[in-house]
C-alpha positions in Angstrom: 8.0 -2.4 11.9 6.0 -5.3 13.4 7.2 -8.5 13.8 5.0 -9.7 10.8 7.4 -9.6 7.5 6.2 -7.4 5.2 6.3 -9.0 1.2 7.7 -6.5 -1.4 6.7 -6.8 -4.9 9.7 -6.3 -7.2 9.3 -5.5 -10.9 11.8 -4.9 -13.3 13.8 -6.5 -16.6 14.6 -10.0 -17.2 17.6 -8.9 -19.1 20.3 -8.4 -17.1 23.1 -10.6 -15.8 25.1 -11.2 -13.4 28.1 -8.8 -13.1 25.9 -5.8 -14.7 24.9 -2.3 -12.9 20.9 -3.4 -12.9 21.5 -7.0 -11.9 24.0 -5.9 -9.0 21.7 -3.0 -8.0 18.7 -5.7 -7.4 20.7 -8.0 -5.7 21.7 -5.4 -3.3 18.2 -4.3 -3.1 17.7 -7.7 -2.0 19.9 -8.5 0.4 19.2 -5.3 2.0 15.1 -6.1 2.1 16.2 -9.7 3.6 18.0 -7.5 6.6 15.3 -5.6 7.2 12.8 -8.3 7.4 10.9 -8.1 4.4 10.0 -10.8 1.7 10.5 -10.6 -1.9 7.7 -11.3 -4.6 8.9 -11.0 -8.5 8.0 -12.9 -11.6 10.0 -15.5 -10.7 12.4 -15.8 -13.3 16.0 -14.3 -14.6 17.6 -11.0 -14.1 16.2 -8.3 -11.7 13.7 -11.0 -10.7 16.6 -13.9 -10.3 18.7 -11.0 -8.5 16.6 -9.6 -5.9 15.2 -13.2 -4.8 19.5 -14.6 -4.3 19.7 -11.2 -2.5 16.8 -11.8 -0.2 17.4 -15.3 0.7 21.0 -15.0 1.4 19.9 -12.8 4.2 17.3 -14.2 5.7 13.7 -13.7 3.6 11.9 -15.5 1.3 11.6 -15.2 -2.1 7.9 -15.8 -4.0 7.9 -16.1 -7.7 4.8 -15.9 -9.7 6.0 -17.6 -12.9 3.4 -18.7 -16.1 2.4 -22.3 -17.2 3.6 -21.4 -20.6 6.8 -20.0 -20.4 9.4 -22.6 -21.6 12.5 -21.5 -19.3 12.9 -22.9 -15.6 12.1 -20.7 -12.4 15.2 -18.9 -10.5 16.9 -21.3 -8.7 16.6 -18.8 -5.3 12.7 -19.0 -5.2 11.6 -20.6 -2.1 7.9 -20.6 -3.4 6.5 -20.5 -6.8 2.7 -19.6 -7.9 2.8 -20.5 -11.6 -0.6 -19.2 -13.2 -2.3 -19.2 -16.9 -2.5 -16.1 -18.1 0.0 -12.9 -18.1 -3.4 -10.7 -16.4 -3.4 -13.6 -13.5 0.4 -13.6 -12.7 -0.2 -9.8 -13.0 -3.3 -9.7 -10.7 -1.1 -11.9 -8.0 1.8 -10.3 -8.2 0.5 -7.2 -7.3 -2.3 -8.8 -4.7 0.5 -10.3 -2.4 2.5 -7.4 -2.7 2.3 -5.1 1.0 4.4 -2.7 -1.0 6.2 -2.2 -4.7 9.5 -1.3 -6.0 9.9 -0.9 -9.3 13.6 -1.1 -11.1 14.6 -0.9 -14.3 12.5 -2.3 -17.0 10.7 -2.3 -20.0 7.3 -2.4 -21.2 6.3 -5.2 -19.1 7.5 -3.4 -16.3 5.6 -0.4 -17.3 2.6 -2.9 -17.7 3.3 -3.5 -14.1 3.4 -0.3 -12.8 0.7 1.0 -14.1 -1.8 -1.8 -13.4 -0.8 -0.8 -9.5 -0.8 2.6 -10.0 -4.4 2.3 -11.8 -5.6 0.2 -8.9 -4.7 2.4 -6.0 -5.8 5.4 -7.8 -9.4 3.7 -8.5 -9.4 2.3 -4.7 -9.4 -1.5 -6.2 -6.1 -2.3 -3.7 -5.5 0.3 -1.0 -3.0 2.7 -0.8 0.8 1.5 -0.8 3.8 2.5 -1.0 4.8 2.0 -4.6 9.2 3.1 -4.9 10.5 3.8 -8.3 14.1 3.6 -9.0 15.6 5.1 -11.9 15.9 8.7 -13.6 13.7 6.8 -16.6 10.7 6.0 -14.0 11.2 9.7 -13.1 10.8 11.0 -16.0 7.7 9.1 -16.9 6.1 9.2 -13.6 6.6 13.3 -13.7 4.0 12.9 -17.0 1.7 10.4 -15.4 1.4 12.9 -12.2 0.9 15.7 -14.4 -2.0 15.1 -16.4 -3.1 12.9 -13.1 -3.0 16.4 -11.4 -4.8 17.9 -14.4 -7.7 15.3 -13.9 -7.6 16.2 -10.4 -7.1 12.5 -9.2 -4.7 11.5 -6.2 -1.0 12.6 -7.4 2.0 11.8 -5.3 1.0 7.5 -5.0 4.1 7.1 -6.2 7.4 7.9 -4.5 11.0 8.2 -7.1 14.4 7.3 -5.2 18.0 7.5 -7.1 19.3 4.8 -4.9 18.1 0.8 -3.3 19.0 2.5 0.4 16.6 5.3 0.4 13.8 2.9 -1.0 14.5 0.4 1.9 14.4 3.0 5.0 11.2 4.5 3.2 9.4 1.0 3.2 10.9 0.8 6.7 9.4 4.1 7.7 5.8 3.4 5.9 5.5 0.3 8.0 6.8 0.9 11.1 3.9 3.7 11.0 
């Protein structure tokens, strides 16, 4: 990998706490990006996105988090920059603009949101082509769908890349960089 840091967009739930499987395995995720000299972009705020930025910083990155005007609740305490925008399509747009890479955890719907918005834009050349790391049998599963009927419509299948564990995401981004 150059000497550049690489910035890794992270989306996932901003459920979790502190002490539970999804909150942990983003931290670690974290911390493990931080060590390998990457930065961390999320939304900003609690759970996956409060995880992964304390992982990151703690070891030696920096953590970006796009947060909105509107939302009543503070920041993460671990961001060491914040973009705070209007609208839920410009924190979506700029999340996924500074992001080199993406690695999607656990989530919802506005994680789904997330992933597809990237997976739309590579696949329609908007952004170019980047590596984009699910983790989770539920991403999986979905992505399995999406690539099927992506096949079907004979469009670019394989954008995006399904891991069962943080480690294997981590030495793939390091691999796709160091390229």
């Amino acid at each position: 990998m150059s000497d550049a840091k690489k910035t890794v967009t992270v989306f996932g739930s901003s459920l979790p706490v502190s002490g539970e499987d999804e909150f942990e395995t983003a931290y670690r995720l974290g911390a493990l990006l931080g060590r390998n000299n990457f930065n961390v972009c999320s939304g900003g705020y609690r759970g996956i996105m409060e995880a992964v930025s304390k992982g990151v910083t703690e070891n030696g990155g920096e953590a970006t988090g796009i947060t909105l005007k509107y939302v009543n609740y503070p920041a993460n305490r671990f961001l060491t920059h914040e973009i705070r925008c209007d609208t839920l399509l410009e924190r979506i747009e700029k999340l996924i603009g500074l992001g080199d890479g993406y690695i999607v955890l656990q989530g919802g719907t506005g994680t789904l949101l997330e992933l597809a918005a990237v997976w739309e834009m590579i696949n329609k050349n908007v952004i170019p082509l980047k590596p984009v790391a699910c983790h989770s049998l539920m991403w999986k599963q979905i992505g399995a769908i999406i690539d099927n009927q992506i096949e079907r419509e004979k469009r670019i299948s394989g954008i995006v890349k399904y891991f069962d564990n943080v480690e294997d995401i981590v030495l793939y981004l390091r691999d796709k960089f160091s390229r």
